[in-house]
C-alpha positions in Angstrom: 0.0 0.0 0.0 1.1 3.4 -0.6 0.3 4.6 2.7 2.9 2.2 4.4 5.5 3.3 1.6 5.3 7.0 3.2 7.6 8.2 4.8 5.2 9.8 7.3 7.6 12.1 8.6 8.0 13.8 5.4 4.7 15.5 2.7 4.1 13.6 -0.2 3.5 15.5 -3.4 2.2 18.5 -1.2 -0.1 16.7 0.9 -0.5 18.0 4.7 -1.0 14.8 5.5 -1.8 16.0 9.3 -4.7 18.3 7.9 -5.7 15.3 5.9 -6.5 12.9 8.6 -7.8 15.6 10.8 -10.7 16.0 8.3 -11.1 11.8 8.0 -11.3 11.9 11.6 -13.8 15.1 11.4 -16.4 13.3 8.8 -19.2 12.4 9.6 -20.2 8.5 8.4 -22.2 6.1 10.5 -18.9 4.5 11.8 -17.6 8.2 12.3 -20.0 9.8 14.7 -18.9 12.9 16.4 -18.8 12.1 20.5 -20.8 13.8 23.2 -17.6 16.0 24.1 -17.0 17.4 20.6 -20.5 18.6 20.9 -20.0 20.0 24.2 -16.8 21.7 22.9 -18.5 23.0 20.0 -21.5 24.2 22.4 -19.0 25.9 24.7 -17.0 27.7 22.2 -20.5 29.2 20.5 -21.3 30.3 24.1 -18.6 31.8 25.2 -18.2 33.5 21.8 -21.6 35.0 21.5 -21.6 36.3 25.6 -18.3 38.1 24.6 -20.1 39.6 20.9 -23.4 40.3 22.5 -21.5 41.9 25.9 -19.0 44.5 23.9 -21.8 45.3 21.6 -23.8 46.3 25.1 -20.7 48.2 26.3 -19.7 49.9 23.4 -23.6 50.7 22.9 -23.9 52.4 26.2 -20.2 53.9 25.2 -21.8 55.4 21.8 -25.2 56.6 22.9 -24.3 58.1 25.8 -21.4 59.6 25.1 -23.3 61.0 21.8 -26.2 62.6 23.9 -24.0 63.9 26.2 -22.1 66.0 23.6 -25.5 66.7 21.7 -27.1 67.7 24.4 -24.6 69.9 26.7 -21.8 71.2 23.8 -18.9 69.4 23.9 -17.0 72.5 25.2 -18.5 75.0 26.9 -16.8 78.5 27.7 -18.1 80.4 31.2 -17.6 82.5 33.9 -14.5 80.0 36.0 -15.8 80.7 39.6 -19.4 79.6 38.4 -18.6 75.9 36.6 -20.4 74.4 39.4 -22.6 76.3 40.9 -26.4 76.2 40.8 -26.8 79.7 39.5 -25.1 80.6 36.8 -22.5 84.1 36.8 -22.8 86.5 33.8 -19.5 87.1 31.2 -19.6 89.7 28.9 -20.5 88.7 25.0 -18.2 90.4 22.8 -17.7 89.6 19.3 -13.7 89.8 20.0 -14.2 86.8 22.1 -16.2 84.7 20.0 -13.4 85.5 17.2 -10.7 84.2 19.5 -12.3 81.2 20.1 -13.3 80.6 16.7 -10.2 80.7 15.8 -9.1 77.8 18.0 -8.3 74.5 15.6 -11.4 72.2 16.0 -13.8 74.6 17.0 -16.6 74.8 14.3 -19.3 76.9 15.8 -19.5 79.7 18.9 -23.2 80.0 20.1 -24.2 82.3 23.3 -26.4 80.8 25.9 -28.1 81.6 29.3 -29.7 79.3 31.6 -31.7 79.9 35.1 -33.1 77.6 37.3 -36.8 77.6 37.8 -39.9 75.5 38.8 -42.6 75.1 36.0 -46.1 74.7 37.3 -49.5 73.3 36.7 -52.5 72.1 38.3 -50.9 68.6 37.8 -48.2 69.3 39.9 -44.7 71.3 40.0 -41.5 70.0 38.4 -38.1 71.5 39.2 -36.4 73.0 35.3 -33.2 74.1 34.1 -34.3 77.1 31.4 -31.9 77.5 28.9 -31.9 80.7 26.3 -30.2 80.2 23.1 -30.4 82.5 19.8 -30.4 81.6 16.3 -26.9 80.6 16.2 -27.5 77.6 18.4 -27.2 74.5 16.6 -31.1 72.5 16.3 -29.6 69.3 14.8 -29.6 67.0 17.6 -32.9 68.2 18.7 -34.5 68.1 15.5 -34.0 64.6 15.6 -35.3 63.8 18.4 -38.7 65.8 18.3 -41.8 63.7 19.6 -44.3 66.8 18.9 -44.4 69.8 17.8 -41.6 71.8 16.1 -38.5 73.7 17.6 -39.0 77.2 19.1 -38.2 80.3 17.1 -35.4 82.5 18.7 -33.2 85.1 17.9 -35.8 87.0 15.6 -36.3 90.6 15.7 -39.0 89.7 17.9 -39.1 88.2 21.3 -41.1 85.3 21.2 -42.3 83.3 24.6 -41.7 79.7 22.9 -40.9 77.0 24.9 -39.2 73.4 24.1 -39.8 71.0 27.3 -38.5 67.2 27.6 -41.2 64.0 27.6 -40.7 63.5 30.8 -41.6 66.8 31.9 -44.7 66.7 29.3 -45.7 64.0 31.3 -45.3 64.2 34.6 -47.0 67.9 34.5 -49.3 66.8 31.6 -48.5 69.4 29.3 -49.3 69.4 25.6 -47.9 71.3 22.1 -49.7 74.3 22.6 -50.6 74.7 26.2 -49.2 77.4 28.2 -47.5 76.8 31.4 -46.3 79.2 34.1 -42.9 79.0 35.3 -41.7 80.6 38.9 -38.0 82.1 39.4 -35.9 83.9 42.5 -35.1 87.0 40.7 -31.7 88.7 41.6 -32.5 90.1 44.7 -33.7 87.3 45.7 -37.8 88.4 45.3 -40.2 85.3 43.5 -40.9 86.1 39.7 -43.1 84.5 37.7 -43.4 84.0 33.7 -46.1 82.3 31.1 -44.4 79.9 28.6 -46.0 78.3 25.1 -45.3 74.8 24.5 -44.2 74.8 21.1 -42.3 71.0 20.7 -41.5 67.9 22.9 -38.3 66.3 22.8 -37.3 63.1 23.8 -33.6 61.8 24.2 -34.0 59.0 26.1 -32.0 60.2 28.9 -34.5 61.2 31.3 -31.5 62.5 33.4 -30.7 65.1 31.3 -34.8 65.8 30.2 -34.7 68.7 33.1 -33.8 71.1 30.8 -36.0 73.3 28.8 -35.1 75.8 25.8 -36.6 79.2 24.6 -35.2 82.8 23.2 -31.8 83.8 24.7 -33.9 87.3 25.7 -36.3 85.7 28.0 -33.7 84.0 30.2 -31.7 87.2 30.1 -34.5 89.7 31.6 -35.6 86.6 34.2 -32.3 87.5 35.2 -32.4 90.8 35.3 -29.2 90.7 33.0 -28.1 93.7 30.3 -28.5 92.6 26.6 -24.7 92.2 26.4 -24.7 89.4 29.3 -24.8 85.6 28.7 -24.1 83.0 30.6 -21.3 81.4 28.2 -20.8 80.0 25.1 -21.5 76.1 23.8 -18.8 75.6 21.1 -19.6 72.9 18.4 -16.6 70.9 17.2 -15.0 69.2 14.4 -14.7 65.6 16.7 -17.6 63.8 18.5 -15.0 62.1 20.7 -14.6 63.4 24.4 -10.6 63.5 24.8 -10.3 65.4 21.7 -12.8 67.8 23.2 -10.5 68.0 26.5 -7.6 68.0 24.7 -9.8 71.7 22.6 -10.6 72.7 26.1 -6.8 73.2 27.3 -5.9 74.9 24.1 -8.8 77.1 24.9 -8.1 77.2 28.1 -4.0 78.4 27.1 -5.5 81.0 24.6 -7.5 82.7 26.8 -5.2 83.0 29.6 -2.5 84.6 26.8 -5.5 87.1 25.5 -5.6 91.0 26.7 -8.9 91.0 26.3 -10.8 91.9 29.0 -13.7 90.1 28.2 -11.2 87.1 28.7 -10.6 87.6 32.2 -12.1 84.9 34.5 -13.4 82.5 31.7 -12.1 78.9 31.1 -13.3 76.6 29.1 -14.6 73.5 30.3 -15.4 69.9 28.0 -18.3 68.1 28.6 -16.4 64.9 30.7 -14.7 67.5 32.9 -18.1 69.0 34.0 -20.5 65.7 34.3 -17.1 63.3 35.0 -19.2 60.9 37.1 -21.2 60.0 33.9 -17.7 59.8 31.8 -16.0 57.5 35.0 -18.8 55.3 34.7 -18.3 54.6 30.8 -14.6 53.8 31.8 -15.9 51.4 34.5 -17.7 49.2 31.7 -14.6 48.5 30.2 -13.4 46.5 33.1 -16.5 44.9 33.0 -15.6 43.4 29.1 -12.0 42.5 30.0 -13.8 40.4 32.9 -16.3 38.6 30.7 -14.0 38.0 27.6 -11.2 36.8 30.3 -14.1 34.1 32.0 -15.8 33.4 28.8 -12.2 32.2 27.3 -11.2 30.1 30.2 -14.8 28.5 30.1 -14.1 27.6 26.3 -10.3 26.6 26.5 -11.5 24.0 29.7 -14.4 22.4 27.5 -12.2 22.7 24.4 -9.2 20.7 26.8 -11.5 17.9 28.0 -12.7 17.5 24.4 -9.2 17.5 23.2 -8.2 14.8 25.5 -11.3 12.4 25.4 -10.2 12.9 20.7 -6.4 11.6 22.2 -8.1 8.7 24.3 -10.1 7.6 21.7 -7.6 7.6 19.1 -5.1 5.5 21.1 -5.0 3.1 18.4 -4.3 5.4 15.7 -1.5 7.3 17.6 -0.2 4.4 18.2 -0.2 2.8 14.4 1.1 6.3 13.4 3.9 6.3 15.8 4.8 2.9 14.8 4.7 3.6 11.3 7.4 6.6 11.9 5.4 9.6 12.7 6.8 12.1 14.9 5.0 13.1 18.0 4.9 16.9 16.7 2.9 15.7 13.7 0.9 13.4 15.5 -0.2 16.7 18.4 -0.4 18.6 15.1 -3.7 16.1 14.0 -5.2 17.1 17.3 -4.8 20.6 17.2 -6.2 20.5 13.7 -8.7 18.5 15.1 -9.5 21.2 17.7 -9.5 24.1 15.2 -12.5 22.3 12.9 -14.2 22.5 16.0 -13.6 26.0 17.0 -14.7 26.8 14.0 -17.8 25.6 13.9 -18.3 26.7 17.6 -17.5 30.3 16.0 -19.5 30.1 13.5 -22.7 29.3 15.7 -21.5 32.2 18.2 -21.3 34.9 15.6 -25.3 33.8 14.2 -26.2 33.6 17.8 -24.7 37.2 18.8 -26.0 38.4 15.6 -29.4 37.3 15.8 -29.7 38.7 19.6 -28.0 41.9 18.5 -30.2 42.6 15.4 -33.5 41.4 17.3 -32.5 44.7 20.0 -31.3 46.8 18.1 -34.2 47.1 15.4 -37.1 45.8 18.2 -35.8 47.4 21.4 -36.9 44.4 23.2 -34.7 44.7 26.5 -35.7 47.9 28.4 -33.8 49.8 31.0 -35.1 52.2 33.7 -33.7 55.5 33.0 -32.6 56.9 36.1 -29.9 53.7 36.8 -29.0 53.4 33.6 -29.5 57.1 32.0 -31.1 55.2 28.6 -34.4 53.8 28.3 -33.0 50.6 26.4 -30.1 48.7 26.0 -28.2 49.6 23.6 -26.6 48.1 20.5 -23.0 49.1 18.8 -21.8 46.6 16.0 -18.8 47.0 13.8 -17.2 44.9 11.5 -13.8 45.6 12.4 -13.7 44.7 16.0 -16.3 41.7 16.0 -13.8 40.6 13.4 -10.7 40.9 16.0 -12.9 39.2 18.8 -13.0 36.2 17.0 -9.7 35.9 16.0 -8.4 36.6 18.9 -10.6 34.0 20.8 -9.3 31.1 18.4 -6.0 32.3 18.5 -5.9 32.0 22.0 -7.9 29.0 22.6 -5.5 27.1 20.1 -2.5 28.0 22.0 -3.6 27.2 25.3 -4.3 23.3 23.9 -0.7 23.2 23.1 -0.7 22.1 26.8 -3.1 19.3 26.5 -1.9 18.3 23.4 1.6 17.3 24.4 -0.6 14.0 25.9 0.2 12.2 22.6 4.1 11.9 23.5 3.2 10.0 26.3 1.3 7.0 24.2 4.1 4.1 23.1 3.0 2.6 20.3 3.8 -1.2 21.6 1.0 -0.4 24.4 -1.0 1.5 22.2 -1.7 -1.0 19.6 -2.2 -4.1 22.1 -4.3 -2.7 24.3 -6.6 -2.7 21.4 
C-alpha cells in the first residue's frame, strides 16, 4: 500500500497529510459519529463567543449613545464664567464679538453660540416640576434636537421679535401633563432674591431618552436674560460645536482654549475657562470607563470556560484515538505531527463553535437593536433601552483573537500524545 511506503515524517506531493486525517477523523459516516464531548466543545465555544459579541456590543452601545447625547445635548465645550462651573446659579460674562473671534479661531472649534440658563420651577395644576431654562439664539445648533422631536416643532429665537416659545423634555410633558400648545407658568428667584413669575408656550416635545438630562428646557436667549435681570450684552457662556464627537479630543480643545485665553488681553477674557463636557459631568464619563473593566472580565471568563471544555474534548479525541496514535507512531510519525492532528482537530471545532456564536450574537444583536426588546429604567442606567453598537472591524478581531488564543492554550493538553508508546497503544486494542 502506498500509505505504508510513506515516509510519514515527510509531505508527499504536497499533501499535509496531518490536515488530511484531521478532516477523516472530522467526517461524519455512521462509523464516524462525532462524541458527546465534541459537541459540548463546539456548544461551549458558540457560548462563550456570542456572551463576549453580544457583551461588547452592550458596552460599546452604552459607550456610543451616551457619550453621543452627552455631547449633543450639553456642547462638547463650553466657555463660562471659571468661579461659576459648578454652581447652581449661573454668573454672567460679557459677549463680545472679539471673544467669540478668538475662540473661533481655536483648531477644531466649528461653531460659537451664546447661551443663558436659570433655574426655575414650571407649574400646573398637575403638579410642579423643578427646570433648568436654557436661552439660546439663532446661532445655536437644532440638529440633535431636531432629531429627536416627539411633537411639535422647535422654538423660534433670535428673531427681531421676542417670542415666549418653549421646548420642554417628555418626561416633563408628562409628569405635569402638558401638551404642544398649552401654556405653562414657570416661577424664578429673581436677583434680589424676590419670586418672579413668567407664562411659557409649549411649542415641541423632545425626547432623548436620557431622562436624566430631560430637566432642561429651551426658549429665546432674551427671555432668560430679563428673568435675570441681565443687560442685553450678558450671557451665561458659550456652547462651542466641534469638528470631533470624541470626548478626549474635546478636553484636549478645552486646554488649548483654556491656554489661549489665559494669553489674551482681552478683557472680556478675564475669569473665563473653558470646560469639556467629561470635565463638567465626569461621574457620567467615570462610569463609561468602569464598563470597560467589566468586558475585559467577561471576555477573560468566557475564554477560560471555552479553553477548559475545548481541553477535556481534546483529550477524550487523544483517548479515543489510542489506536491510531499508536499505528502512526509505529509507522514513523513524529509526535509533533501526530499533536499537530489534534490541534487541527481542535480548530475544525472551533470553528464551527465560532461560527454558531457569531449567528447567535447576531441574531440577539439585530432582534434589540431594530425591536428594542430589552428595556432599561432610565434613572440607573440614563437610557431607556439597551443599547446596541456593532462594527465589523472589532467583532472581526474578537473572534480571531478568541481562536487564536484557545489554540494555543491546547498546546498544553496536546503534548498527551508523546506520552502514548506505540507497543502499548496498539495491544491494548
Amino acid at each position: 500500500m502506498c500509505y505504508f511506503a510513506w515516509n510519514l515524517n515527510e509531505d508527499c506531493c504536497g499533501l499535509n497529510l496531518e490536515l488530511f486525517i484531521a478532516r477523516r477523523m472530522a467526517q461524519q459516516t455512521p462509523e464516524n459519529r462525532p462524541g458527546v464531548m465534541s459537541r459540548i466543545a463546539v456548544v461551549s465555544v458558540a457560548v462563550s463567543v456570542a456572551v463576549m459579541l453580544v457583551a461588547l456590543s452592550v458596552v460599546f452601545g452604552f459607550k456610543r449613545e451616551i457619550t453621543a447625547q452627552m455631547m449633543g445635548f450639553m456642547a462638547p465645550v463650553e466657555v463660562l464664567d471659571g468661579a461659576g462651573i459648578y454652581t447652581a446659579e449661573s454668573r454672567p460674562i460679557s459677549a463680545s464679538s472679539r471673544l467669540e473671534t478668538l475662540l473661533q479661531g481655536v483648531d477644531g472649534v466649528r461653531r460659537v453660540a451664546p447661551y443663558a440658563v436659570k433655574n426655575g420651577i414650571m407649574r400646573t395644576q398637575e403638579g410642579m416640576e423643578g427646570v433648568l431654562l436654557k436661552g439660546v439664539d439663532g446661532r445655536y445648533d437644532w440638529t440633535f434636537f431636531a432629531d429627536r422631536m416627539v411633537e411639535g416643532s422647535l422654538p423660534q429665537v433670535g428673531g427681531p421679535v421676542r417670542t415666549k416659545e418653549l421646548l420642554i423634555s417628555e418626561r416633563t410633558g408628562r409628569l405635569l401633563n402638558l401638551h404642544v400648545g398649552e401654556k405653562v407658568e414657570m416661577l424664578f428667584v429673581g436677583a434680589d432674591r424676590t419670586p418672579r413669575r413668567d407664562r411659557f408656550k409649549v411649542v415641541g416635545i423632545y425626547s432623548t431618552g436620557m431622562e436624566e438630562l430631560e430637566r432642561t428646557a429651551f426658549t429665546d436667549l432674551r427671555n432668560v436674560q430679563r428673568l435675570s435681570a441681565w443687560e442685553s450684552g450678558e450671557i451665561s457662556g458659550y456652547d462651542l460645536d466641534l469638528d470631533t464627537d470624541d470626548p478626549d479630543v474635546a478636553g484636549r480643545i478645552a486646554e488649548t482654549l483654556n491656554e489661549a485665553l489665559w494669553r489674551s488681553d482681552l478683557s472680556e477674557a478675564d475669569g473665563v475657562a473653558a470646560v469639556s463636557v467629561s470635565e463638567r459631568y465626569p461621574a457620567v464619563f467615570d462610569w463609561l470607563k468602569a464598563h470597560d473593566v467589566n468586558a475585559v472580565v467577561i471576555i477573560v471568563v468566557m475564554v477560560v470556560v471555552a479553553f477548559f471544555n475545548m481541553a477535556s474534548a481534546l483529550l477524550i479525541l487523544v483517548l479515543e484515538r489510542t489506536r491510531m496514535i499508536g499505528l502512526l507512531k509505529a509507522m514513523g510519525m513524529e509526535n509533533r505531527r501526530v499533536r499537530r492532528i489534534f490541534l487541527y482537530r481542535a480548530a475544525f471545532i472551533v470553528g464551527r463553535g465560532l461560527i454558531w456564536g457569531n449567528a447567535a450574537a447576531g441574531l440577539l444583536c439585530g432582534l434589540q437593536a431594530h425591536f428594542h426588546l430589552v428595556k432599561l429604567d432610565p434613572t440607573g442606567y440614563m437610557l431607556s433601552e439597551v443599547p446596541i453598537a456593532m462594527d465589523a472591524g472589532w467583532w472581526l478581531a474578537v473572534n480571531i483573537v478568541a481562536a487564536a488564543v484557545i489554540l494555543l492554550l491546547l498546546l498544553a493538553p496536546a503534548t498527551l500524545v508523546a506520552r502514548i508508546r506505540p507497543d502499548e497503544a496498539i495491544k491494548s486494542n
